[in-house]
SELOTI-530204 format. One record per residue (C-alpha): residue number from 1; residue in one letter; chain; x, y, z. Coordinates in Angstrom, 3 decimals. Layout:
<recs>
<rec seq="NUM" type="A" mol="A" east="X" north="Y" up="Z"/>
...
</recs>
This chain:
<recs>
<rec seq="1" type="X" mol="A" east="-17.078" north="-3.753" up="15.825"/>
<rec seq="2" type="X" mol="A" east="-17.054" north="-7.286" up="14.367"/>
<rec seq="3" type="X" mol="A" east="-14.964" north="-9.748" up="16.117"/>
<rec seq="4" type="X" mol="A" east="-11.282" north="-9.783" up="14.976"/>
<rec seq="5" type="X" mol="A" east="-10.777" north="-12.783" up="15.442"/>
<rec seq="6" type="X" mol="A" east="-13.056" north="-13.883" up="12.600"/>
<rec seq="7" type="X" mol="A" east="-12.239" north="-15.085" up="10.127"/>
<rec seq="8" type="X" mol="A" east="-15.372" north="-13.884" up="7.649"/>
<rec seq="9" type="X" mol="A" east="-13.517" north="-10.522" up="8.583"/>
<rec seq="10" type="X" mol="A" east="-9.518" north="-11.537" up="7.722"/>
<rec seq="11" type="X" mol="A" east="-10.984" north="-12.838" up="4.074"/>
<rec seq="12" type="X" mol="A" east="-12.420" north="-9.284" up="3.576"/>
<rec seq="13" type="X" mol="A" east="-9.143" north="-7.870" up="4.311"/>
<rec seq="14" type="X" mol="A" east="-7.636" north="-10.259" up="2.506"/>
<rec seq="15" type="X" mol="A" east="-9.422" north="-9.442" up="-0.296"/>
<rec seq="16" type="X" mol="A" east="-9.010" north="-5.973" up="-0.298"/>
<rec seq="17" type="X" mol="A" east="-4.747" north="-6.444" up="0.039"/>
<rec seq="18" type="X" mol="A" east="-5.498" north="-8.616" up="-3.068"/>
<rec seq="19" type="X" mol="A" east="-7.299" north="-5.959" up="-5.112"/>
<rec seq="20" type="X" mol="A" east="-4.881" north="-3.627" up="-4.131"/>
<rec seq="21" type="X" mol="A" east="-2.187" north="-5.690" up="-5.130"/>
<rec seq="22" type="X" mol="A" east="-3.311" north="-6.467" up="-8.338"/>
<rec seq="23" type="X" mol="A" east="-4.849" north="-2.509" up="-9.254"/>
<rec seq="24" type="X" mol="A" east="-1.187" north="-1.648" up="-8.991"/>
<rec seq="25" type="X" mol="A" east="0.089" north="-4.764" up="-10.633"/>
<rec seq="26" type="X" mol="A" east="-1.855" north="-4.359" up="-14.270"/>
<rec seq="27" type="X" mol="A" east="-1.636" north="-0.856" up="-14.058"/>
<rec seq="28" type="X" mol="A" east="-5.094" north="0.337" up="-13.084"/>
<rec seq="29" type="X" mol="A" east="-3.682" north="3.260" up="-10.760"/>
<rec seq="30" type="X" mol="A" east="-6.932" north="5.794" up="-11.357"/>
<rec seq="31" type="X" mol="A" east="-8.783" north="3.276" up="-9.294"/>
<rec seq="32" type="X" mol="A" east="-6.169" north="3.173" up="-6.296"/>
<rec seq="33" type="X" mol="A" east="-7.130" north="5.919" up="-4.819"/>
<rec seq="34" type="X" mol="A" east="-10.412" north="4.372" up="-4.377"/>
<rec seq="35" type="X" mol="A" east="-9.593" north="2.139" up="-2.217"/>
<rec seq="36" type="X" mol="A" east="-8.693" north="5.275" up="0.481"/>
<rec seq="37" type="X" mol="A" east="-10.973" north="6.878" up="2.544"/>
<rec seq="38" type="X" mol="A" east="-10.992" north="10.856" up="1.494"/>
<rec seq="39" type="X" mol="A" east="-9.195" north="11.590" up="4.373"/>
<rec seq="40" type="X" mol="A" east="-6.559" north="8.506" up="3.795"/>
<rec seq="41" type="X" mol="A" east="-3.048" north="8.486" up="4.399"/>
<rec seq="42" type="X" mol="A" east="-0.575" north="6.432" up="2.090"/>
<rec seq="43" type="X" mol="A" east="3.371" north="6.789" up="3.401"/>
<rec seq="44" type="X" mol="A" east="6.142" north="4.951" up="2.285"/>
<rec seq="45" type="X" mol="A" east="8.526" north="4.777" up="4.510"/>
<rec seq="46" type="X" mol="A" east="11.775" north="2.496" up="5.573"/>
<rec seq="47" type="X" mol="A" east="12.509" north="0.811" up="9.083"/>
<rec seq="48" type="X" mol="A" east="14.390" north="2.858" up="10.591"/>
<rec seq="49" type="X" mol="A" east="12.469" north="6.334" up="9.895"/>
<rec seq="50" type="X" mol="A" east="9.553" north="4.236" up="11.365"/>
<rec seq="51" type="X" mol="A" east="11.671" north="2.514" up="14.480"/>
<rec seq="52" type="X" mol="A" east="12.420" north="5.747" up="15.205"/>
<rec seq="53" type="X" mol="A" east="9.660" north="8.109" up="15.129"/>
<rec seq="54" type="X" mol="A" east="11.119" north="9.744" up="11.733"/>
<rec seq="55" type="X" mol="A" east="8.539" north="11.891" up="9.727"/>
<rec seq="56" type="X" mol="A" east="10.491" north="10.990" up="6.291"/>
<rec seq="57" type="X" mol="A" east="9.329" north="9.286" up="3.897"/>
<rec seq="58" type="X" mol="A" east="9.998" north="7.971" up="0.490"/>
<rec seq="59" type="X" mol="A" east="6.066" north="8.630" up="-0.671"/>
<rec seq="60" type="X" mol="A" east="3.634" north="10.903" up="0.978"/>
<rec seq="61" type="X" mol="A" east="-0.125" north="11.480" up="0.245"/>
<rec seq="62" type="X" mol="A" east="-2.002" north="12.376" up="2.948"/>
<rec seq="63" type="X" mol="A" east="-5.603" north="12.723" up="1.070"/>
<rec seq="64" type="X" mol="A" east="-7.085" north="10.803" up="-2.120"/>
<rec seq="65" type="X" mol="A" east="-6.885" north="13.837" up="-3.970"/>
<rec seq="66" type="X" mol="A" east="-2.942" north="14.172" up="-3.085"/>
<rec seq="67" type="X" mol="A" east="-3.264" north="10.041" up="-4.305"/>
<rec seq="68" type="X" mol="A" east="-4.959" north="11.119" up="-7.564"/>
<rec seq="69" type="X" mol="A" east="-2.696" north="13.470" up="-8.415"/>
<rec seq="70" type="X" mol="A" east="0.298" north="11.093" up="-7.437"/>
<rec seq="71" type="X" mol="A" east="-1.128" north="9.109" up="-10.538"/>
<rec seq="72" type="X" mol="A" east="-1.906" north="11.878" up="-12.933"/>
<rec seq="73" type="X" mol="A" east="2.214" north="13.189" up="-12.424"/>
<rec seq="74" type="X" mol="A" east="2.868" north="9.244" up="-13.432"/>
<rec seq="75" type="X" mol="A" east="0.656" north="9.142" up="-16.552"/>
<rec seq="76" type="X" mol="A" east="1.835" north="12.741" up="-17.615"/>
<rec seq="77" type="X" mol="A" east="4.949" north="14.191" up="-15.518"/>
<rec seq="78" type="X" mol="A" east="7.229" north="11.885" up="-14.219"/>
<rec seq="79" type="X" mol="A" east="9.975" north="10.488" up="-16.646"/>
<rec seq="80" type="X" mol="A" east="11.146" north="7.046" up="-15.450"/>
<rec seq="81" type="X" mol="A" east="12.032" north="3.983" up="-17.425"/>
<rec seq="82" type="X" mol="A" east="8.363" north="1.800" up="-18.110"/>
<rec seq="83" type="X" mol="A" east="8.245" north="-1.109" up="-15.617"/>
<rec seq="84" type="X" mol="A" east="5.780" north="-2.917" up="-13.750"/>
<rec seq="85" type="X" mol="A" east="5.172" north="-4.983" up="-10.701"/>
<rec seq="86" type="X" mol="A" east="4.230" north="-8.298" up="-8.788"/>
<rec seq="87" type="X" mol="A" east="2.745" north="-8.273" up="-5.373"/>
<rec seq="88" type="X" mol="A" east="3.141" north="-11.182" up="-3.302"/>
<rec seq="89" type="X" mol="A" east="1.178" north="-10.568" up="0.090"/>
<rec seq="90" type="X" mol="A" east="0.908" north="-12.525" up="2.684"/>
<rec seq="91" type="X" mol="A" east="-2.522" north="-13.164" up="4.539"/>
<rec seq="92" type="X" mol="A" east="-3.591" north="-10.335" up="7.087"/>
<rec seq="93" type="X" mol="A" east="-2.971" north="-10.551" up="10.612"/>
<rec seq="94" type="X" mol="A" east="-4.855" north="-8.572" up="13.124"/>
<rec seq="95" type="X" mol="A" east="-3.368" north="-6.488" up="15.785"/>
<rec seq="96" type="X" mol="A" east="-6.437" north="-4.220" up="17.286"/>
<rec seq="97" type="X" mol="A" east="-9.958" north="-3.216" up="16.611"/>
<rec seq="98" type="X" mol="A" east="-11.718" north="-0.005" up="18.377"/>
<rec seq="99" type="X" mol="A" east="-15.341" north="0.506" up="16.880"/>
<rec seq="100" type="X" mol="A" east="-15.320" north="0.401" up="13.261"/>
<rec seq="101" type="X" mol="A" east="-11.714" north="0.365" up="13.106"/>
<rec seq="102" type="X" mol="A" east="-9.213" north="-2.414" up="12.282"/>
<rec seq="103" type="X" mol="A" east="-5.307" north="-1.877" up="12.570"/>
<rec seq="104" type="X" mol="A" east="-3.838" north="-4.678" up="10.816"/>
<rec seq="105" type="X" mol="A" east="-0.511" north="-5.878" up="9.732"/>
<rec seq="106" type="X" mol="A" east="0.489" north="-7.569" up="6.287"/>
<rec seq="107" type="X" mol="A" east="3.831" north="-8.900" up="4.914"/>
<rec seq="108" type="X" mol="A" east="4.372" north="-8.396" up="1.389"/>
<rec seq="109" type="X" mol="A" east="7.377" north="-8.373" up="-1.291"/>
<rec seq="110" type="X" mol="A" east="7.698" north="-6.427" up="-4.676"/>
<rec seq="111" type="X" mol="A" east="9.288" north="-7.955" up="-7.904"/>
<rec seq="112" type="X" mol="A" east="10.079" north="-5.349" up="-10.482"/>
<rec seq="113" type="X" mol="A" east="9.998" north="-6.354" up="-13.803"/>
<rec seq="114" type="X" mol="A" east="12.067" north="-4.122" up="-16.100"/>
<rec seq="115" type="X" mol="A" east="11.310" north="-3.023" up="-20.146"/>
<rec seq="116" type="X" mol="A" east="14.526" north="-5.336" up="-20.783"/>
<rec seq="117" type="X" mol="A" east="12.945" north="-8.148" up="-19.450"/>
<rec seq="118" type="X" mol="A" east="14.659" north="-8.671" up="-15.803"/>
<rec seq="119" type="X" mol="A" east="13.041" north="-9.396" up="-12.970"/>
<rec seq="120" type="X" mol="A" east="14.104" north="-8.671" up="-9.228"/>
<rec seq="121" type="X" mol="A" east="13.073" north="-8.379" up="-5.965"/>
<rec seq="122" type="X" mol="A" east="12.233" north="-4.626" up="-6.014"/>
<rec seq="123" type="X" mol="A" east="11.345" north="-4.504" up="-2.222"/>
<rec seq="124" type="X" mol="A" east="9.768" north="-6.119" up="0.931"/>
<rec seq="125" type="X" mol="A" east="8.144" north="-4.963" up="3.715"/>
<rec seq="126" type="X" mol="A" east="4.916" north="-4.825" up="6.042"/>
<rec seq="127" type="X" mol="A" east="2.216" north="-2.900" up="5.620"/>
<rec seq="128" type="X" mol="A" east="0.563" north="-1.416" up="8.692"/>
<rec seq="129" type="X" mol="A" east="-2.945" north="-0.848" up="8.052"/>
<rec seq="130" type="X" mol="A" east="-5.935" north="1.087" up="9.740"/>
<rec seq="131" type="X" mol="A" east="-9.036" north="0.576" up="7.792"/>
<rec seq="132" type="X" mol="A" east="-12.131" north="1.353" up="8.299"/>
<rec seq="133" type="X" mol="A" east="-15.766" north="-0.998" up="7.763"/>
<rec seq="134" type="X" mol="A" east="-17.916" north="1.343" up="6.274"/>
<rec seq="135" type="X" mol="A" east="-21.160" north="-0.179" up="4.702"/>
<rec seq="136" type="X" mol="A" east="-20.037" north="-0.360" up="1.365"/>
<rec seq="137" type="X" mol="A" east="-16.932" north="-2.359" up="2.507"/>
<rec seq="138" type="X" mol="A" east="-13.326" north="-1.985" up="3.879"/>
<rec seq="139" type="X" mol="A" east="-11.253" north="1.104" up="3.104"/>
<rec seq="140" type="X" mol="A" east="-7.910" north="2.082" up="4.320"/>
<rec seq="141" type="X" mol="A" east="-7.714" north="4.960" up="6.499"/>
<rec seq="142" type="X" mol="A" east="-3.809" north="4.938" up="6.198"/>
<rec seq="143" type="X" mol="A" east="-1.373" north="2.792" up="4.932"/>
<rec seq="144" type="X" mol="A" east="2.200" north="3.082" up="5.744"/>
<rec seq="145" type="X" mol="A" east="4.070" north="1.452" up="4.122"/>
<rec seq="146" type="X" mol="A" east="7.292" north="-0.325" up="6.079"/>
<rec seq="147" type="X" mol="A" east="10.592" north="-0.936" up="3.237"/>
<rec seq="148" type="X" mol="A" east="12.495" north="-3.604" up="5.230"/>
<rec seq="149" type="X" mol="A" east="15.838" north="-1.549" up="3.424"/>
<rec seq="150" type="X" mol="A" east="17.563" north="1.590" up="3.436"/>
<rec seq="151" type="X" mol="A" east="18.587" north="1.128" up="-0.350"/>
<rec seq="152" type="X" mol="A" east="15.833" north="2.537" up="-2.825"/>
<rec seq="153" type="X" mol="A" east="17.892" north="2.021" up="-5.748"/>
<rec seq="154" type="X" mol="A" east="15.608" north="4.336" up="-8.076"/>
<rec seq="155" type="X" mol="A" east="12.761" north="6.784" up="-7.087"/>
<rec seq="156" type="X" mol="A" east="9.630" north="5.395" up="-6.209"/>
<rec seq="157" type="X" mol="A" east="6.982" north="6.241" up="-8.959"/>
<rec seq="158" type="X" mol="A" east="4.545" north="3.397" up="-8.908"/>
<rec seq="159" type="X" mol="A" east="2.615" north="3.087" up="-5.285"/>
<rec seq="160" type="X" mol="A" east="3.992" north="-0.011" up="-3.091"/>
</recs>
């Protein structure tokens, strides 16, 4: 298990928050799922389902092949109005490490930027990570992802 405290390890995980961010941010959602173990789990969720123990969630995909077909409904089956998004994340911060696994915890906030034009803060949150240092880099294991609000004020197409 490398060190957590390092911090060779916090600008890989950096760097893979980054990625992520910007895959979802110009659009290149076939290669999301990539970033998942097979096995991965990607919730969305809001506090309060998580503060208390609540199985509901806004997005579900427990597998990359549920992720891959989240994107294939997008590019062919779900009829939403075109928009697209800007990731701000903050750096990582480390909570545990067992082995080859890292459980880490990352602040982040979603601008939405319309077909009209507007911008708006979409959502913020934290992203509670478990990844996983396999040799050909970090992958998440499961993310679940934390909405700071209740209010969702359309469906959730695009991955947070």
């Amino acid at each position: 298990m490398p060190d957590i405290s390092n911090s060779e390890l916090l600008a890989r995980i950096d760097d893979l928050n980054r990625r992520y961010g910007h895959m979802i941010d110009d659009g290149d959602f076939e290669n999301w799922p990539g970033l998942f173990v097979e096995n991965g789990l990607y919730k969305i969720t809001t506090r309060w389902n998580y503060q208390n123990n609540m199985p509901a969630g806004l997005m579900l995909c427990d597998s990359r092949a549920m992720m891959e077909d989240r994107i294939s409904a997008l590019r062919t089956a779900n009829v939403y109005e075109p928009h697209s998004y800007r990731h701000l994340i903050d750096p990582p911060m480390l909570t545990e490490g067992t082995g080859y696994t890292i459980f880490v915890q990352t602040s982040f906030a979603v601008f939405r930027t319309m077909q009209s034009g507007a911008s708006e803060l979409f959502c913020s949150g934290k992203y509670l990570d478990k990844l996983i240092d396999l040799n050909d880099g970090l992958k998440f294991h499961e993310r679940i992802v934390v909405c700071d609000s209740e209010r969702i004020d359309t469906m959730i197409v695009i991955p947070l």
